[in-house]
Structure formats: C-alpha cells, structure tokens
C-alpha positions in Angstrom: 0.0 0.0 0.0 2.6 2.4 0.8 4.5 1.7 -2.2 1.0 2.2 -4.5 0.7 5.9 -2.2 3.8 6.8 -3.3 3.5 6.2 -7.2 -0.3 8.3 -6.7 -2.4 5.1 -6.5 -4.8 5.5 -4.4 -6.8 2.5 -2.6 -10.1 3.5 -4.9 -8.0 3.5 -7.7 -6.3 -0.2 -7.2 -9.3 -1.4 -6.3 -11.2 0.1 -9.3 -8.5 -1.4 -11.8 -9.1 -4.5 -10.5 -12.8 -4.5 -10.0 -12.7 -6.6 -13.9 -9.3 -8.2 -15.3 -9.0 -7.7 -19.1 -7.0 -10.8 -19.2 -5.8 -13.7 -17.0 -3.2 -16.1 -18.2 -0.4 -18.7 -16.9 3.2 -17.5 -17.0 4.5 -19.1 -20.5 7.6 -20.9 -19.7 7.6 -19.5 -15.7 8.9 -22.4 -13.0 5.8 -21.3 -11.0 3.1 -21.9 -13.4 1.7 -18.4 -11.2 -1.3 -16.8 -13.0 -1.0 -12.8 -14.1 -4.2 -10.7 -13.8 -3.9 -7.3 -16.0 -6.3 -4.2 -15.0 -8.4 -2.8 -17.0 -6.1 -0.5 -19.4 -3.0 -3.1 -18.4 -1.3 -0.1 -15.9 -1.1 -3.0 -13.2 -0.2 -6.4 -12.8 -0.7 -8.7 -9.8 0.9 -12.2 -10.0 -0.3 -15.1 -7.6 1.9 -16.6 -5.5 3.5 -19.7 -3.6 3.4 -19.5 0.2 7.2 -19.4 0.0 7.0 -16.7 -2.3 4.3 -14.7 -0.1 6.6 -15.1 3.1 9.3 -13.8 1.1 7.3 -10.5 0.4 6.2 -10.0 3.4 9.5 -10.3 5.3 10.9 -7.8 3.1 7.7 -5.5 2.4 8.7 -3.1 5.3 12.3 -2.3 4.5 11.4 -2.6 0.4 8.8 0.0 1.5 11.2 2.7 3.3 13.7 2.1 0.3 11.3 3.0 -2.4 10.2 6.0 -0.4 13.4 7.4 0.2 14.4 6.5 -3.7 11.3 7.4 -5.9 13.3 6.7 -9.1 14.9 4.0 -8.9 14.9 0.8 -11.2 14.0 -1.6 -9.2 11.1 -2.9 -9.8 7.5 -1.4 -8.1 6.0 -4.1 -6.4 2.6 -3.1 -4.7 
C-alpha cells in the first residue's frame, strides 16, 4: 500500500482497476506456473503466488517500502 501511495495510486484506484481483469493467463515458460491478472487499461499487474514466495514478500515488504520511499526513481522494480 505504501509503495501504490507513493506512485499516486490510491486504494479507490487499485481497487477500481481490478474491480474486472482484461486478461488472466499462466506465466508461458515460468517455473511457477503463477497466474498474471492485467487491470483494465493493463497499468497493473498482480501475479499469484506460492506461500514461500508470499513469506518472502512479506518479510521484506517493510524495508522494500522505506527504500522506495526514500528513492522514488529508482529501477527496481515497483512491487505493490
């Protein structure tokens, strides 16, 4: 959520674009076999993922937050 603030997208707004997915479809060639859902004009992405993969996130989401608000352009990668 923090990291969505920060980039201007607002709770309505994330919630809005993902009220309807344009397209859902398994990663071609991906180890994880996750599924992609696309909002409606394609701006976001949301991937599913493995427990593994969600404890991962969330052990790092606070300091990945701090880091992306203290370096707004950086390149890596905006995961929200």
């Amino acid at each position: 959520r923090r990291v969505r603030l920060k980039y201007g997208i607002s709770d309505e707004v994330y919630i809005s674009a993902f009220s309807t997915t344009i397209k859902e479809r398994l990663t071609e060639g991906g180890a994880s076999g996750a599924f992609f859902f696309y909002s409606k004009g394609e701006k976001l992405i949301a991937k599913s993922c493995t427990e593994s993969e969600f404890n991962v996130l969330t052990s790092v989401a606070q300091s990945y937050a701090d880091y992306i608000e203290q370096n707004p352009r950086t390149y890596i990668s905006k995961v929200s």
